[in-house]
NUFIRO-948834 format. One record per residue (C-alpha): residue number from 1; residue in three letters; x, y, z. Coordinates in Angstrom, 2 decimals, decimal comma, always signed. Layout:
REM residues N
  resi  resn       px       py       pz
   NUM   ALA        X        Y        Z
...
REM end
This chain:
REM residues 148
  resi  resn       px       py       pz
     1   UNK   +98,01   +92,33  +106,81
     2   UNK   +95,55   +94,84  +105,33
     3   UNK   +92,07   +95,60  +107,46
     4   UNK   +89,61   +97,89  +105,80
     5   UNK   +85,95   +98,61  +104,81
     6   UNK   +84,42   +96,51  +101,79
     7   UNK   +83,59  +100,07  +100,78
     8   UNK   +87,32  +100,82  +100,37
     9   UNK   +87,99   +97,14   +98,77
    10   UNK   +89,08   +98,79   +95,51
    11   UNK   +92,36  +100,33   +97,17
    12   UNK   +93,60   +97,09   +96,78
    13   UNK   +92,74   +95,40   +93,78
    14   UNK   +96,33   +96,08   +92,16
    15   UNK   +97,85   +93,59   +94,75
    16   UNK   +96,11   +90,51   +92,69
    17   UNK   +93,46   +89,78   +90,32
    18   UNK   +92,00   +87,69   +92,34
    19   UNK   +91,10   +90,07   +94,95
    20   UNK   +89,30   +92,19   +92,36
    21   UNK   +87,67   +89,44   +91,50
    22   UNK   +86,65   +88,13   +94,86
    23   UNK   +85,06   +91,79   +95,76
    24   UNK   +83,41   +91,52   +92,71
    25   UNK   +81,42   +87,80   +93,07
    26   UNK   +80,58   +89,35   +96,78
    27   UNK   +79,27   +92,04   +94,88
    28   UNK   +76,90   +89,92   +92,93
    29   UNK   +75,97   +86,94   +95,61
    30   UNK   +73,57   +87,35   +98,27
    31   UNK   +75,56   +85,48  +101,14
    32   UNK   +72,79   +85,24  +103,01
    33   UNK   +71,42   +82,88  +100,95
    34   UNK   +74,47   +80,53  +100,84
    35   UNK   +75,30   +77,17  +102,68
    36   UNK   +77,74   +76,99  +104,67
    37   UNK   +80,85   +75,10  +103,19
    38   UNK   +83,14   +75,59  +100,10
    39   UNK   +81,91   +77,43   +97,07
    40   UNK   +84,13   +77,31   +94,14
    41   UNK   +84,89   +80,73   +92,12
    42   UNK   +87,91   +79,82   +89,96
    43   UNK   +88,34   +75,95   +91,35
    44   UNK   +91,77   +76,06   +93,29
    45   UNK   +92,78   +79,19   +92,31
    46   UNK   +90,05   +81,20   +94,48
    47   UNK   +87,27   +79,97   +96,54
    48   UNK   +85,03   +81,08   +99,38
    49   UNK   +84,61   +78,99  +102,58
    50   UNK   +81,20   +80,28  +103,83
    51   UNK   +80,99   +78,71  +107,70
    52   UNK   +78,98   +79,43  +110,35
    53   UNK   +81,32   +79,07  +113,69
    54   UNK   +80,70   +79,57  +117,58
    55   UNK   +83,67   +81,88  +118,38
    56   UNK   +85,63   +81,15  +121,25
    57   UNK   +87,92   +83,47  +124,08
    58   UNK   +91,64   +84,74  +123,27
    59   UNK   +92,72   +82,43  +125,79
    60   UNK   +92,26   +79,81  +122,90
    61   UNK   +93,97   +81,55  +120,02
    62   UNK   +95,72   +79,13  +118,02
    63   UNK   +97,91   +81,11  +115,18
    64   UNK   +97,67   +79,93  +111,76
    65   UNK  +100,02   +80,42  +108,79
    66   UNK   +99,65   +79,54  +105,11
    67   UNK  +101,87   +79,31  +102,07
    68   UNK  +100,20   +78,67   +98,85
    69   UNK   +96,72   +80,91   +99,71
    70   UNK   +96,10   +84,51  +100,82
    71   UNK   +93,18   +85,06  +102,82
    72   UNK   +90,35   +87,81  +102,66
    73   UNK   +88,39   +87,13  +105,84
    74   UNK   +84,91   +89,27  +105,87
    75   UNK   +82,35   +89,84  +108,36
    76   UNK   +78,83   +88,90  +107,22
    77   UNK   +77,04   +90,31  +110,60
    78   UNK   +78,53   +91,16  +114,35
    79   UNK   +81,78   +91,17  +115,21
    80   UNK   +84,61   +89,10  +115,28
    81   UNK   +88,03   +89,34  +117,20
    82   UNK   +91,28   +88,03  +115,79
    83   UNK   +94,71   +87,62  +116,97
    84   UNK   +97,91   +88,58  +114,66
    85   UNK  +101,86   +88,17  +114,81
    86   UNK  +104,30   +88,35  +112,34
    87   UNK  +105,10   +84,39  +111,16
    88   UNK  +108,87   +85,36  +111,66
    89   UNK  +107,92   +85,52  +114,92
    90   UNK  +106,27   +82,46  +115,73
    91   UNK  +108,71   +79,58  +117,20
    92   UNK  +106,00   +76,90  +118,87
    93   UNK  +104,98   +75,00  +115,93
    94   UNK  +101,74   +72,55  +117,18
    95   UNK  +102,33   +70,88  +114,48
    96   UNK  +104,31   +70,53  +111,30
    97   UNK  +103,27   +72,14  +108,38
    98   UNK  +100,24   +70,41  +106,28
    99   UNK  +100,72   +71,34  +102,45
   100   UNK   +97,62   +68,92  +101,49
   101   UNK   +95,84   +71,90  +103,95
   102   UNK   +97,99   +74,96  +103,57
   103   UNK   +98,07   +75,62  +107,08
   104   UNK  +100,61   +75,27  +110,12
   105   UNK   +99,24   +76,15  +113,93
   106   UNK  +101,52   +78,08  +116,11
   107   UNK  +100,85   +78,07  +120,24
   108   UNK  +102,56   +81,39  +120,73
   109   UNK  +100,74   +84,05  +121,88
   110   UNK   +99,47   +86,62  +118,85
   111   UNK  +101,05   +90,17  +119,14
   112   UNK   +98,20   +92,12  +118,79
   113   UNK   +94,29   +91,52  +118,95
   114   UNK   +91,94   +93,68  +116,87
   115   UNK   +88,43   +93,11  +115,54
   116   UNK   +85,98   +93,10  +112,32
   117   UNK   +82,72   +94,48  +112,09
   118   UNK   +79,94   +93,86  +109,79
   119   UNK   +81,22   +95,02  +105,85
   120   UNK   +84,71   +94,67  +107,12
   121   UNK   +87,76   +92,71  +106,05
   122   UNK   +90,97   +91,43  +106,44
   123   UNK   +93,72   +90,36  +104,16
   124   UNK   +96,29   +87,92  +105,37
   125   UNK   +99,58   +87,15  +103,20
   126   UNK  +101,55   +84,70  +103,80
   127   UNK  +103,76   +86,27  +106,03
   128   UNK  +101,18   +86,66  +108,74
   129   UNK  +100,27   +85,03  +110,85
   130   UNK   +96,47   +84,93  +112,30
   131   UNK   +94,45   +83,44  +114,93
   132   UNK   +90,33   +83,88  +113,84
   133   UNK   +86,80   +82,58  +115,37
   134   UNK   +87,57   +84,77  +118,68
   135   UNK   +85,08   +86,77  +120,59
   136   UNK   +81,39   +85,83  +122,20
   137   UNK   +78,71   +84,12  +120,41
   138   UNK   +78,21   +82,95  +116,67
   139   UNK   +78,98   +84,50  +113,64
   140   UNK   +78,93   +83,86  +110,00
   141   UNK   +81,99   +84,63  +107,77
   142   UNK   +83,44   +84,05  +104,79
   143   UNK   +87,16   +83,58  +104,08
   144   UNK   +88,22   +83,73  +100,47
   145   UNK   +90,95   +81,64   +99,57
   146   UNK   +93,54   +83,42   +96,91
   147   UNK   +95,97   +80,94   +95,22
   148   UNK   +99,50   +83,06   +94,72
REM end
């Protein structure tokens, strides 16, 4: 898991192409003006999911993991709260693994809790494992998804 500042997204455009190019179509787009829902970038091989989500207490942290898609999650305005543990360490599947989604939920209980701010990000690999949409209020967001 990386967090950082969008200001300090360049630090890691050596990990993939496509998070160069992902900083760079934020860059360029004025978010604000976007509808919520999928916006293609590179079909299937990166996209942005722009949503628009009510945020809800720890208490209902549900871990997700993916294997096929990295995730750049970044704050649009406020603040949101996530939950992280290592997958390795999650052993209460909720349900099996959906490769038509790219996504397993896990019911244990995330590690650590830290949040995002406004012009902030986080990368997620594969490897860990992430509970979002936690906090007070609404917020809008948009998660990049990074085909490996």
């Amino acid at each position: 898991m990386i967090v950082d500042s969008i200001k300090n997204a360049e630090l890691y455009y050596s990990l993939s192409p496509r998070i160069k190019q992902a900083f760079d179509w934020l860059a360029k787009t004025d978010v604000s003006a976007l509808e919520a829902g999928r916006h293609d970038i590179d079909g299937d091989n990166l996209f942005v999911n722009v949503m628009d989500v009510e945020l809800k207490p720890r208490e209902a942290a549900a871990l997700e993991v993916h294997d096929r898609y990295i995730d750049i999650q970044i704050m649009v305005g406020e603040t949101e709260e996530y939950g992280w543990s290592e997958r390795c360490d999650c052993h209460s599947p909720r349900e099996e693994f959906n490769r038509e989604r790219d996504v397993q939920f896990f019911t244990d209980v995330p590690q650590m809790f830290f949040s995002l701010n406004e012009r902030q990000f986080a990368i997620f690999f594969p490897e860990d494992a992430h509970a979002p949409m936690l906090g007070e209020g609404a917020v809008r967001k948009l998660i990049f998804k990074l085909l490996i």
